[in-house]
N, CA, C and O atoms as a GROMACS GRO file, in nm:
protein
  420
    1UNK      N    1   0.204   0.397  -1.892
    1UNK     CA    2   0.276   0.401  -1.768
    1UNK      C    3   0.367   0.524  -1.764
    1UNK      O    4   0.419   0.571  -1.865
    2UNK      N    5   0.381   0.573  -1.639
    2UNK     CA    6   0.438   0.727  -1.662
    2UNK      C    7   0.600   0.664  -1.610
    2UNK      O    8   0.618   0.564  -1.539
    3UNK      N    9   0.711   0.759  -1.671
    3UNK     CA   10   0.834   0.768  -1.626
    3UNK      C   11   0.864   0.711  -1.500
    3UNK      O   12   0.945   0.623  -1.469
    4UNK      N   13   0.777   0.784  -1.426
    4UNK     CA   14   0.806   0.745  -1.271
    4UNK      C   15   0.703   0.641  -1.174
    4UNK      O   16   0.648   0.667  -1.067
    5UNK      N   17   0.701   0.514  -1.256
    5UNK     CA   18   0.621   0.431  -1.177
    5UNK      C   19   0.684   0.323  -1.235
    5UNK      O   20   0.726   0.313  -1.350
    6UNK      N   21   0.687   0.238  -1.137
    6UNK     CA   22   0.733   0.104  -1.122
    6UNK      C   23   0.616  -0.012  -1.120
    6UNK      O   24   0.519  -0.002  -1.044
    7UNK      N   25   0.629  -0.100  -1.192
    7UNK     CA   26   0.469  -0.178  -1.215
    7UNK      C   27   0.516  -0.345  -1.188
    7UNK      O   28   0.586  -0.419  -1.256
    8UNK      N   29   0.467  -0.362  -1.100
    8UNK     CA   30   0.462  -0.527  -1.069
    8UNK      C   31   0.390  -0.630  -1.059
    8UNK      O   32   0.302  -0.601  -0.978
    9UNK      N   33   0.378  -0.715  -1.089
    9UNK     CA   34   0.275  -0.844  -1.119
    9UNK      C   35   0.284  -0.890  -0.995
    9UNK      O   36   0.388  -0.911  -0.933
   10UNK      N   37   0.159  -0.909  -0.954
   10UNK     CA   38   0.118  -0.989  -0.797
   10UNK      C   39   0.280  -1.096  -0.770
   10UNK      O   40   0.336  -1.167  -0.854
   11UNK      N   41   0.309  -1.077  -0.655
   11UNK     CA   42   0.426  -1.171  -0.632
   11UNK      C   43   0.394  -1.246  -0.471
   11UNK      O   44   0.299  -1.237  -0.393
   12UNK      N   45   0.492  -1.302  -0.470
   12UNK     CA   46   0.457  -1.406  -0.317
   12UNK      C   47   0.513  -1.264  -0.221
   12UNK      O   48   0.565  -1.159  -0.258
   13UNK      N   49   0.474  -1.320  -0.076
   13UNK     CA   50   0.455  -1.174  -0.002
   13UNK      C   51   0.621  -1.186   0.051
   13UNK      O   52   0.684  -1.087   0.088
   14UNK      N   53   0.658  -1.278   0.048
   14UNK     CA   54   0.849  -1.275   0.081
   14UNK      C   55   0.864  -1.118  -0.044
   14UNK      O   56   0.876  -0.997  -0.026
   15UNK      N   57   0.855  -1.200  -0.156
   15UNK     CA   58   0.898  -1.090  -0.273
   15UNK      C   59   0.857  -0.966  -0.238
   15UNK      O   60   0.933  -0.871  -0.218
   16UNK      N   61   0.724  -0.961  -0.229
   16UNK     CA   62   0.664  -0.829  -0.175
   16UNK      C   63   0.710  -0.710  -0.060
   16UNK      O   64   0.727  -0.588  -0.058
   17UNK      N   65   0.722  -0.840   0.047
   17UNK     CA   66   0.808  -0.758   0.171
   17UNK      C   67   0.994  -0.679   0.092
   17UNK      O   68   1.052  -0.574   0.120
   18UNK      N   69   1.017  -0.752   0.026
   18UNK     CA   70   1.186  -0.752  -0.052
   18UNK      C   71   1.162  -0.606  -0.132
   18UNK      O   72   1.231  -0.506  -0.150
   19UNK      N   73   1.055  -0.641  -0.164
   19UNK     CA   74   1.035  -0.501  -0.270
   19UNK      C   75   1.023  -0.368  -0.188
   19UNK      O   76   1.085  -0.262  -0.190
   20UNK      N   77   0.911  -0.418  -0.109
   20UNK     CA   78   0.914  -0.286  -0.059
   20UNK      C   79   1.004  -0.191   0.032
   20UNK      O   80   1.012  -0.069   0.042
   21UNK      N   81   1.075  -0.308   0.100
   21UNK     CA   82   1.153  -0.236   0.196
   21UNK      C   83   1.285  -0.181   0.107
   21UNK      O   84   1.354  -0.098   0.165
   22UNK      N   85   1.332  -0.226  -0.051
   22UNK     CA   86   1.398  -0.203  -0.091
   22UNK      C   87   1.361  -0.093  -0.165
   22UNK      O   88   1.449  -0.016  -0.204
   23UNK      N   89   1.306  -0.083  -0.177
   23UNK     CA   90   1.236   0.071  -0.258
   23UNK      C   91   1.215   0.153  -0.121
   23UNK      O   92   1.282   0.255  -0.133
   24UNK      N   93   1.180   0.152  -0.055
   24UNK     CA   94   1.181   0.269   0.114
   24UNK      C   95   1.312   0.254   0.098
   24UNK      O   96   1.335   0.375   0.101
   25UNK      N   97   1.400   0.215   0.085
   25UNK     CA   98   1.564   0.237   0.113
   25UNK      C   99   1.599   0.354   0.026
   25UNK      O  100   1.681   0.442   0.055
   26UNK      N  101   1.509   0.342  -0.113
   26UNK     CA  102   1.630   0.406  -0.245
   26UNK      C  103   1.550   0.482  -0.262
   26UNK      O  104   1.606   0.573  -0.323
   27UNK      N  105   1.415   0.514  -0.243
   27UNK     CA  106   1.268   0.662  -0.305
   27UNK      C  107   1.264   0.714  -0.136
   27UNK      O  108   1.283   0.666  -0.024
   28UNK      N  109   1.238   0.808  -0.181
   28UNK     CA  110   1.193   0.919  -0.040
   28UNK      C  111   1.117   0.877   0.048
   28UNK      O  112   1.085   0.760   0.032
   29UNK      N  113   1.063   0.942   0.162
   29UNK     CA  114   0.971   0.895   0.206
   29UNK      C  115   0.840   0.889   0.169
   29UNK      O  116   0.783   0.986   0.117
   30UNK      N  117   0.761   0.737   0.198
   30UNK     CA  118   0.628   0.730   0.111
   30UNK      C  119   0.535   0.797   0.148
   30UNK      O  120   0.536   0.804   0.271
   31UNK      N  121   0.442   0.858   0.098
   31UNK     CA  122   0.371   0.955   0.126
   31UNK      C  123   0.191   0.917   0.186
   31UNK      O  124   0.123   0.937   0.287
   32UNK      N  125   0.175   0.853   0.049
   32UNK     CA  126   0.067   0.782   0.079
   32UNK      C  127   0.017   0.640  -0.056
   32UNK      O  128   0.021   0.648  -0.178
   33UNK      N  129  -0.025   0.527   0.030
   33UNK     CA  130  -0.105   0.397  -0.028
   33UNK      C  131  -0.247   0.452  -0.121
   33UNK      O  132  -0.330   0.527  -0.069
   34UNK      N  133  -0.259   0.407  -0.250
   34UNK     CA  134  -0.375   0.400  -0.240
   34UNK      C  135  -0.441   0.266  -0.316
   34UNK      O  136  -0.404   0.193  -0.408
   35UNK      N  137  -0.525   0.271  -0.254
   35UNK     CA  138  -0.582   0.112  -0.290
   35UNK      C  139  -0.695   0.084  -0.388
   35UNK      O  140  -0.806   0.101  -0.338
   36UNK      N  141  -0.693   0.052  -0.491
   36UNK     CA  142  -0.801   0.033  -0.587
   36UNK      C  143  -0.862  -0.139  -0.599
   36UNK      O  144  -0.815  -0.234  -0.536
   37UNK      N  145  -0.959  -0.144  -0.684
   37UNK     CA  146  -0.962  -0.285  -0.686
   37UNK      C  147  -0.904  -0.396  -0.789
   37UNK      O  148  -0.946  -0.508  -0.818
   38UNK      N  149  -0.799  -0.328  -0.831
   38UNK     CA  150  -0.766  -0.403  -0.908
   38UNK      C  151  -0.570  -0.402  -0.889
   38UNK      O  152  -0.495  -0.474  -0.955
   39UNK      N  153  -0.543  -0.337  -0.820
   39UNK     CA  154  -0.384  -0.279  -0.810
   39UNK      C  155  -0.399  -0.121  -0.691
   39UNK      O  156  -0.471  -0.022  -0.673
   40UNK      N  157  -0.262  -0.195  -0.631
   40UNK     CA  158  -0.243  -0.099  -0.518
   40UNK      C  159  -0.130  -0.001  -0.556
   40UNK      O  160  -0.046  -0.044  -0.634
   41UNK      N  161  -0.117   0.128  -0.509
   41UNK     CA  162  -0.018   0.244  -0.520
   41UNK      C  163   0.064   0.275  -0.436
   41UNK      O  164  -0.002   0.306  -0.337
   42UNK      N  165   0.173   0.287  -0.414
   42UNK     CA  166   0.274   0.309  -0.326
   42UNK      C  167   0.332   0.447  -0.387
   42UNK      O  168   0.414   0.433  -0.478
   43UNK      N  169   0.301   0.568  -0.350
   43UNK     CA  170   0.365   0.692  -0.403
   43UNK      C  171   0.467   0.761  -0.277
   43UNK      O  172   0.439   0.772  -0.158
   44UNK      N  173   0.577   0.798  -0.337
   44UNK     CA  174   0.654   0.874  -0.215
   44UNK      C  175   0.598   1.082  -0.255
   44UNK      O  176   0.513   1.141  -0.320
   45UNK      N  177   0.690   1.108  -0.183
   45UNK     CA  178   0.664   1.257  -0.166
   45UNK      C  179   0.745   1.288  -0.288
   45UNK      O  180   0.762   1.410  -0.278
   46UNK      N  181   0.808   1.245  -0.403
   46UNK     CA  182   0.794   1.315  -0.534
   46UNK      C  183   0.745   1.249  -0.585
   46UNK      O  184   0.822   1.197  -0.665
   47UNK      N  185   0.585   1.185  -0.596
   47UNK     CA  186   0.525   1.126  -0.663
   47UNK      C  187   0.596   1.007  -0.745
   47UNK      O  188   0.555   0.977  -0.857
   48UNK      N  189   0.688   0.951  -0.695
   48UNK     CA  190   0.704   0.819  -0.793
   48UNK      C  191   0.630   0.746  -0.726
   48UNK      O  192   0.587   0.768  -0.613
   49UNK      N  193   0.608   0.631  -0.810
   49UNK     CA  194   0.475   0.546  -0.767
   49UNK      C  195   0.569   0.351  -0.744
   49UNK      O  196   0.682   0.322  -0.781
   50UNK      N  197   0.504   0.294  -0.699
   50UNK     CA  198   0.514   0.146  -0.706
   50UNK      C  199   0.388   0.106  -0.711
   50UNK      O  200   0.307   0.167  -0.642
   51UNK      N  201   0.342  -0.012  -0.796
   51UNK     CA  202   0.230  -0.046  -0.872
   51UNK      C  203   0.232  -0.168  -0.880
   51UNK      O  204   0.281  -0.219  -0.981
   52UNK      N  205   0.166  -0.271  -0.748
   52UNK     CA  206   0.148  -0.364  -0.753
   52UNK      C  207   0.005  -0.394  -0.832
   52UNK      O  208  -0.094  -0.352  -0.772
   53UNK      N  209  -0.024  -0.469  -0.976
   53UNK     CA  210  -0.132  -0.524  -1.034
   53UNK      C  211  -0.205  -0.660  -0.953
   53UNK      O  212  -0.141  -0.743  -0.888
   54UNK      N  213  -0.294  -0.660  -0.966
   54UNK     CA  214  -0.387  -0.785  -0.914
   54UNK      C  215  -0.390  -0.793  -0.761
   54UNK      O  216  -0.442  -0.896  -0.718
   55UNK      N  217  -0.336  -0.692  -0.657
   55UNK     CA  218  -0.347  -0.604  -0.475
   55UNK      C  219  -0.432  -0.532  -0.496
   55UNK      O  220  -0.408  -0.426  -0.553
   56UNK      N  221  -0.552  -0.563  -0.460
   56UNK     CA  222  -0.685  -0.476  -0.437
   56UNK      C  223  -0.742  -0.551  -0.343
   56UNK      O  224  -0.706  -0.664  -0.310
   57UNK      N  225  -0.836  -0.485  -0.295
   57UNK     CA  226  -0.904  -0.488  -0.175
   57UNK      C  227  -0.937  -0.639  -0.128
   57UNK      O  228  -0.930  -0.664  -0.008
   58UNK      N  229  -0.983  -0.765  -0.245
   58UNK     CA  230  -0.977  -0.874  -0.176
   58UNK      C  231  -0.865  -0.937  -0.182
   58UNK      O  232  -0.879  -1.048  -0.130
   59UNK      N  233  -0.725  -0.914  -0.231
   59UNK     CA  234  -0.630  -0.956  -0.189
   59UNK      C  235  -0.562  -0.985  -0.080
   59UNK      O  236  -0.542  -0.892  -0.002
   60UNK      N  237  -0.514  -1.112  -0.049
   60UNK     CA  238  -0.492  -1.158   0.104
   60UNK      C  239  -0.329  -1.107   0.152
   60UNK      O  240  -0.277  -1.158   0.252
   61UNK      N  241  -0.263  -1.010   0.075
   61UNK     CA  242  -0.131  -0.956   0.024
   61UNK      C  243  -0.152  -0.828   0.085
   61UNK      O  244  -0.056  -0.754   0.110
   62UNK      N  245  -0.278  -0.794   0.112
   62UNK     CA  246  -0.279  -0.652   0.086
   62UNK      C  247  -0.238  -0.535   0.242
   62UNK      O  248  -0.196  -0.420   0.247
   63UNK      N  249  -0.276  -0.634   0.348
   63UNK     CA  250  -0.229  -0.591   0.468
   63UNK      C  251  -0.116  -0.593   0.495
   63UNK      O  252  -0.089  -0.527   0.596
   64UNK      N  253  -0.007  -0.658   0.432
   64UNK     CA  254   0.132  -0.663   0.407
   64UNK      C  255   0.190  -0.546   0.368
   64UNK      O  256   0.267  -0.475   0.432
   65UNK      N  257   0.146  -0.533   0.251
   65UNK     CA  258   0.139  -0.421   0.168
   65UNK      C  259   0.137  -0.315   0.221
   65UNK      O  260   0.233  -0.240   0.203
   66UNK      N  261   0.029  -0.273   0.301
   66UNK     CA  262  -0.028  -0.136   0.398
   66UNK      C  263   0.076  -0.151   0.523
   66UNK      O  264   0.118  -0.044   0.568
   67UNK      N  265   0.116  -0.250   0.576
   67UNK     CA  266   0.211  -0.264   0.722
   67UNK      C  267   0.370  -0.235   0.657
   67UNK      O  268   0.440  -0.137   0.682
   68UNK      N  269   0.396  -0.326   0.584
   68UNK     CA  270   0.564  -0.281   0.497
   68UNK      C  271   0.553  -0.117   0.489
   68UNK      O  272   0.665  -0.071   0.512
   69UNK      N  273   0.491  -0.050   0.474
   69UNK     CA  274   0.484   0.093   0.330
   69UNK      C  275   0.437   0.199   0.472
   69UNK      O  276   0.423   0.319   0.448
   70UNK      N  277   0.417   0.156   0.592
   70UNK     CA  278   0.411   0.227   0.713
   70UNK      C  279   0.285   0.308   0.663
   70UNK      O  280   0.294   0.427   0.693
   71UNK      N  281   0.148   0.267   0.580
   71UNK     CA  282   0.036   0.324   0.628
   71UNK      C  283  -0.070   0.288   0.750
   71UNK      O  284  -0.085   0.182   0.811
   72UNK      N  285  -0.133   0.401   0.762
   72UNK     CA  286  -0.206   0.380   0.870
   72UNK      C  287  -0.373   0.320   0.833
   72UNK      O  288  -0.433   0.354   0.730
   73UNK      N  289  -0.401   0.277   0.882
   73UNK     CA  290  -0.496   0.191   0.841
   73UNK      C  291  -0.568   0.116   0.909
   73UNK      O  292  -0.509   0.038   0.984
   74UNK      N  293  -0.739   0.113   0.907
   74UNK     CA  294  -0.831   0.012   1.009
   74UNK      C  295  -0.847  -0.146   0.957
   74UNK      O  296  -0.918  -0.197   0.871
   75UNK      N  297  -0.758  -0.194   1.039
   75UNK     CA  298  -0.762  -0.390   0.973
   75UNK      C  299  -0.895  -0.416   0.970
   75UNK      O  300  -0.943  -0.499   0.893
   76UNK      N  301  -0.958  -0.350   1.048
   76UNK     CA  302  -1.137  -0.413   0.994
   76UNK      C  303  -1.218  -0.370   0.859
   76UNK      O  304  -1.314  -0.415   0.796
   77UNK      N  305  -1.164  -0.304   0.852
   77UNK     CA  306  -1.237  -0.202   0.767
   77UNK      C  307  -1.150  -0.223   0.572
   77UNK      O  308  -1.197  -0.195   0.462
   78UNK      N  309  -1.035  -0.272   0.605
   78UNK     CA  310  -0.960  -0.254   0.501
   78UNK      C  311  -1.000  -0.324   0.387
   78UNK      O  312  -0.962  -0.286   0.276
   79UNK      N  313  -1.082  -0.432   0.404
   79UNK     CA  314  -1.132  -0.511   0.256
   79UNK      C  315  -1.241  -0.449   0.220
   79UNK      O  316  -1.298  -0.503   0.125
   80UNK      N  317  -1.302  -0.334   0.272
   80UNK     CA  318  -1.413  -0.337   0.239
   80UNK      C  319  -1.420  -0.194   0.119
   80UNK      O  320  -1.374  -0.088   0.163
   81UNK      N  321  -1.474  -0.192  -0.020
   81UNK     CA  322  -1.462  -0.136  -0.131
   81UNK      C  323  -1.551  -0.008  -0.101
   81UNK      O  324  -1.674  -0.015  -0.102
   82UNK      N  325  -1.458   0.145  -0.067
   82UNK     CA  326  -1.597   0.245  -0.057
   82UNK      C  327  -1.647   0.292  -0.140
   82UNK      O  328  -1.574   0.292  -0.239
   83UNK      N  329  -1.759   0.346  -0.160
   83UNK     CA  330  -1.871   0.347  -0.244
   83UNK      C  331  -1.850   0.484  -0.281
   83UNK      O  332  -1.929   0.537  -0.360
   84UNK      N  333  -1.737   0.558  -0.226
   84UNK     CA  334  -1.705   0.707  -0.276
   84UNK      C  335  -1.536   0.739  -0.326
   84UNK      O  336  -1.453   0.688  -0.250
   85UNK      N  337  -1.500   0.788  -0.401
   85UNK     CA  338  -1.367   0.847  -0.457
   85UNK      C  339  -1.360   0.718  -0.567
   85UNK      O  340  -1.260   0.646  -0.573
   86UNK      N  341  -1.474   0.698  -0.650
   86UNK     CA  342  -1.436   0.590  -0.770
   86UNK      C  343  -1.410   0.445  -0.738
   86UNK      O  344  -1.383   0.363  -0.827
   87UNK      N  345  -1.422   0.401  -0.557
   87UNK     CA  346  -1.373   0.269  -0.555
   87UNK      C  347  -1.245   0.245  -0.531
   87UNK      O  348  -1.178   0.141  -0.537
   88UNK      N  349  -1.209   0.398  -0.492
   88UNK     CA  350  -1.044   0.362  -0.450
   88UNK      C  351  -1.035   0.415  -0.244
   88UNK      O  352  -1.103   0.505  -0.193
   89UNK      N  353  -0.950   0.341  -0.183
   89UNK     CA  354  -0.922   0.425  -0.071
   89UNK      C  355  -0.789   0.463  -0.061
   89UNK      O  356  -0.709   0.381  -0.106
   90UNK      N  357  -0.742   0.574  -0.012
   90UNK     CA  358  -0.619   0.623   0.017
   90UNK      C  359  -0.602   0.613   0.157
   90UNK      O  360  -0.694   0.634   0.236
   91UNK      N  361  -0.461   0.573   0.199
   91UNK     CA  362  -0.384   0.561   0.365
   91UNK      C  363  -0.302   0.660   0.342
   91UNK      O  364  -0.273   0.680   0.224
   92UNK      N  365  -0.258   0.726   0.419
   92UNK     CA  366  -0.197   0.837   0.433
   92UNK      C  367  -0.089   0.720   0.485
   92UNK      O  368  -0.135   0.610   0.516
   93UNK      N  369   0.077   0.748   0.496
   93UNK     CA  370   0.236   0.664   0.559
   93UNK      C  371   0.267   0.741   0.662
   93UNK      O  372   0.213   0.851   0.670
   94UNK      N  373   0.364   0.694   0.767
   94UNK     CA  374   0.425   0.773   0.857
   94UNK      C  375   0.408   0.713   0.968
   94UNK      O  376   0.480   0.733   1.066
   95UNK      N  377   0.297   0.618   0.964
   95UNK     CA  378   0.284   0.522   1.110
   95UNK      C  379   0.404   0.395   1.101
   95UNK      O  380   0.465   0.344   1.007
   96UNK      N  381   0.403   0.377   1.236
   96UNK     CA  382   0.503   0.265   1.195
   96UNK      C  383   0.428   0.092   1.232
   96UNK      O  384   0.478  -0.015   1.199
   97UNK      N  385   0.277   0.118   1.319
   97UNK     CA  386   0.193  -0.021   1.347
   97UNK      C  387   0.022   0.050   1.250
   97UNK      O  388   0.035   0.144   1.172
   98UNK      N  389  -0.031   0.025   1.259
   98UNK     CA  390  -0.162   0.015   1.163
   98UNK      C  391  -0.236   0.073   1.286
   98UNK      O  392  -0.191   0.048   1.397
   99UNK      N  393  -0.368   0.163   1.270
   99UNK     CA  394  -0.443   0.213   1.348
   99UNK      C  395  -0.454   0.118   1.475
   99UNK      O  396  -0.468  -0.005   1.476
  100UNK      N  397  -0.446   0.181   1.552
  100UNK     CA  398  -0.495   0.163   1.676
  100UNK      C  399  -0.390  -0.015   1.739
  100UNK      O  400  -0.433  -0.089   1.826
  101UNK      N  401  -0.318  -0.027   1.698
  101UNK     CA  402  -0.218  -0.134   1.726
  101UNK      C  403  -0.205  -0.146   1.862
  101UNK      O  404  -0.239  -0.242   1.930
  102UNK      N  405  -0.144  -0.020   1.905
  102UNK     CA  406  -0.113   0.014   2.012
  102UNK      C  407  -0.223  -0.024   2.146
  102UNK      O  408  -0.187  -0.004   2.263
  103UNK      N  409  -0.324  -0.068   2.120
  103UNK     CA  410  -0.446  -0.024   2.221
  103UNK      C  411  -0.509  -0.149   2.240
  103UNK      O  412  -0.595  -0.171   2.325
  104UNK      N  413  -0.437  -0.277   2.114
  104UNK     CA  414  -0.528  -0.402   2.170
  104UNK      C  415  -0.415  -0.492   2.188
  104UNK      O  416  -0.302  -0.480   2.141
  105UNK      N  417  -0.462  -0.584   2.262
  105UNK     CA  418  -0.339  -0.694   2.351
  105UNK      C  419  -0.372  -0.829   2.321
  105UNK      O  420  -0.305  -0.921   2.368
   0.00000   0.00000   0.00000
């Protein structure tokens, strides 16, 4: 584990929401999610990381995860494991609703 990563064991999504918004308070702004299948990444713009273990793609935590941490992201599309970059996907942060929010009622 490097200096600058924070590593957490799957928690209930209260905890989860607690974490994250408390870490967006005290690390920079987050830069970008990335999602593997086994543990998700929360990196800001000096690369420190938050490292939720056992948040991967079929985790029912994980849209929480992507909505708290302001990435942008297709809710349809998000469980599904791509077959390119090793099995991981990256969300780019900075949105404040998930792709296309805005457009359905």
């Amino acid at each position: 584990m490097k200096d600058s990563q924070e590593l957490f064991e799957t928690t209930s999504p209260d905890e989860l929401r607690f974490l994250i918004r408390d870490r967006k308070a005290r690390f920079n702004w987050f830069r970008k999610v990335v999602v593997h299948t086994d543990r998700t990444r929360i990196i800001d713009i000096n690369r420190h990381e938050l490292v939720f273990m056992g948040i991967g793609f079929e985790s029912p935590v994980l849209e929480l995860v992507l909505k708290e941490s302001g990435a942008s992201y297709d809710p349809v599309t998000m469980h599904e494991v791509p077959e390119t970059l090793g099995g991981r996907r990256e969300y780019g942060c900075g949105a404040c609703y998930p792709w296309a929010h805005d457009r359905i009622s």
